[in-house]
C-alpha positions as CSV (number, residue, x, y, z in Angstrom):
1,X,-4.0,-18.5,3.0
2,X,-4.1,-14.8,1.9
3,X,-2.7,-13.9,-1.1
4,X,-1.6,-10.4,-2.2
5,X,-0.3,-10.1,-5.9
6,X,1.1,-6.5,-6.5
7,X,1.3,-4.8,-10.6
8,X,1.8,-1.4,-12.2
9,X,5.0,-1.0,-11.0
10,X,7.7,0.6,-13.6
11,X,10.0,3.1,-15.0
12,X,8.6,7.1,-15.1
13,X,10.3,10.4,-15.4
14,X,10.3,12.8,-12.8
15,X,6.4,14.4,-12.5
16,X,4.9,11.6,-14.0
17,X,2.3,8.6,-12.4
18,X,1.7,5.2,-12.0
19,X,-1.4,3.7,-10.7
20,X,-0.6,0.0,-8.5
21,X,-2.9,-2.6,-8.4
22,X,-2.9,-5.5,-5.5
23,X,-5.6,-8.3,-6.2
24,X,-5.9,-10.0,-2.3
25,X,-7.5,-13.5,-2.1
26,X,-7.8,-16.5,0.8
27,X,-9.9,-13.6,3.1
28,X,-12.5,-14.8,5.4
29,X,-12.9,-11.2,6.6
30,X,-16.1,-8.8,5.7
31,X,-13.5,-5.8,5.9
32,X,-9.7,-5.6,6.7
33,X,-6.9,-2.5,6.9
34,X,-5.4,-3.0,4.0
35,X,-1.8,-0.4,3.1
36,X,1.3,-0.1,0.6
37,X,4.6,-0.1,2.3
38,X,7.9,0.6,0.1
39,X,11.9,-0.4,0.6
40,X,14.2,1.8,-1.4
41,X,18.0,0.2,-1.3
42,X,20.0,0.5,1.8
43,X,17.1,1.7,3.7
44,X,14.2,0.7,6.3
45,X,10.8,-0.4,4.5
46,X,8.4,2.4,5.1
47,X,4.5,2.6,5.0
48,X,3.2,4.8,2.5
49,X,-0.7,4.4,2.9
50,X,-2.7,2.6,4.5
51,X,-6.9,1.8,4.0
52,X,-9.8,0.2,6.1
53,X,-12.1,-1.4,3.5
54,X,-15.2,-0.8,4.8
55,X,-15.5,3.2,5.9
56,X,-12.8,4.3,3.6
57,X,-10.5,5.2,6.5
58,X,-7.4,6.5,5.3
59,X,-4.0,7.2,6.7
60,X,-0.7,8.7,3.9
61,X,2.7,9.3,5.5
62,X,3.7,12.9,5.3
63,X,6.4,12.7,2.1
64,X,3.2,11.2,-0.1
65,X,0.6,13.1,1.1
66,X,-1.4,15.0,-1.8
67,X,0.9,13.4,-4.8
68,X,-0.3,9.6,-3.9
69,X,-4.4,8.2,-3.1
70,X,-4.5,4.8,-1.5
71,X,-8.5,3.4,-3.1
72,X,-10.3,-0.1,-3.2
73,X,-13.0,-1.3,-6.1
74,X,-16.5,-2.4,-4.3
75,X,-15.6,-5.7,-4.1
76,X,-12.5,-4.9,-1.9
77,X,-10.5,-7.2,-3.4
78,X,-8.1,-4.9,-5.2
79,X,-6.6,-2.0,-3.6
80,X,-4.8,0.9,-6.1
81,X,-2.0,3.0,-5.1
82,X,-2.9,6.1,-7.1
83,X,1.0,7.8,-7.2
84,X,1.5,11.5,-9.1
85,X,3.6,14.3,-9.4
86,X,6.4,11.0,-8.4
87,X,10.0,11.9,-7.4
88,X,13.2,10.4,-7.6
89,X,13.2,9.6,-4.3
90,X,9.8,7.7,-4.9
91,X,12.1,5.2,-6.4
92,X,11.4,1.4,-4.6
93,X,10.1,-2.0,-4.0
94,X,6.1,-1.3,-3.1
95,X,4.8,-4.0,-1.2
96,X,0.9,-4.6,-0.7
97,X,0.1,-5.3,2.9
98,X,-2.9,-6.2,4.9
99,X,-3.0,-6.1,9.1
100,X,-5.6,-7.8,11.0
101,X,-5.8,-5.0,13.2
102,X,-9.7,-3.5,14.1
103,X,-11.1,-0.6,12.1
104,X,-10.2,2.2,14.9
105,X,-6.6,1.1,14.9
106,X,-6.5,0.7,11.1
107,X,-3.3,3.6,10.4
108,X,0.4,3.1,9.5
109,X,1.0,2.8,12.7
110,X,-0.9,-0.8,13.2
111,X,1.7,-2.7,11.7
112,X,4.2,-2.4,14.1
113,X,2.0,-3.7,16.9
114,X,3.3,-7.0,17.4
115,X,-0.2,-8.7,18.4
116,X,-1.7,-7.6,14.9
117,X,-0.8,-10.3,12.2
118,X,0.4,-9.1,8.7
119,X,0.9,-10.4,5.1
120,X,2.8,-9.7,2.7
121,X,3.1,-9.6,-1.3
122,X,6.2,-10.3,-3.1
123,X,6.7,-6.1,-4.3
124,X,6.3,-4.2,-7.6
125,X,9.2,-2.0,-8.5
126,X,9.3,1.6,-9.2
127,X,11.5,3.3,-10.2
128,X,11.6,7.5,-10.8
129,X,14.1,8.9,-13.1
């Protein structure tokens, strides 16, 4: 089974950073799209960045773009969430994700396609105030 274990999450002020870690595990793929998605309370969960391991294809959603770097170690089995300059509205459950989707369909986007199976990890908080 695939296993996604999520850490770095915590409390900053306003302007400050965090850096995410997600260690993956139980692949059987050479390279996968792999992305952080967030739920803030009350509202729709929301993908924030998304990467294809092999090609370093990227893909940030507009409100992140410039403050927040999606990035993988060699071994592609840990993925970083990179997050600066953060915001209150920043503040929210970050989930690493992984889609079985091919490379040229590796975006935010490929996880709502319902023939693309995804995985989950259990969420880091953060929280910006």
């Amino acid at each position: 089974d695939v296993q996604l274990v999520e850490s770095g999450g915590g409390s900053v002020q306003p302007g400050g950073s965090l850096r995410l870690s997600c260690d993956a595990s139980g692949y059987t793929y050479s390279s996968n799209c792999m992305g952080w998605f967030r739920q803030a309370p009350g509202k729709e969960r929301e993908g924030v960045a998304a990467l294809y391991t092999t090609g370093r294809l990227t893909s940030y959603a507009t409100s992140v773009k410039g403050r927040f770097a999606i990035s993988q170690v060699n071994s592609k089995s840990t993925v970083y969430l990179q997050m600066n300059l953060l915001k209150p509205e920043d503040t929210a459950m970050y989930y690493c994700t992984t889609v079985l989707s091919p490379k040229s369909e590796c975006s935010l986007r490929a996880w709502f396609v319902p023939s693309y199976d995804t995985f989950w990890g259990q969420g880091t908080q953060v929280t910006v105030s």
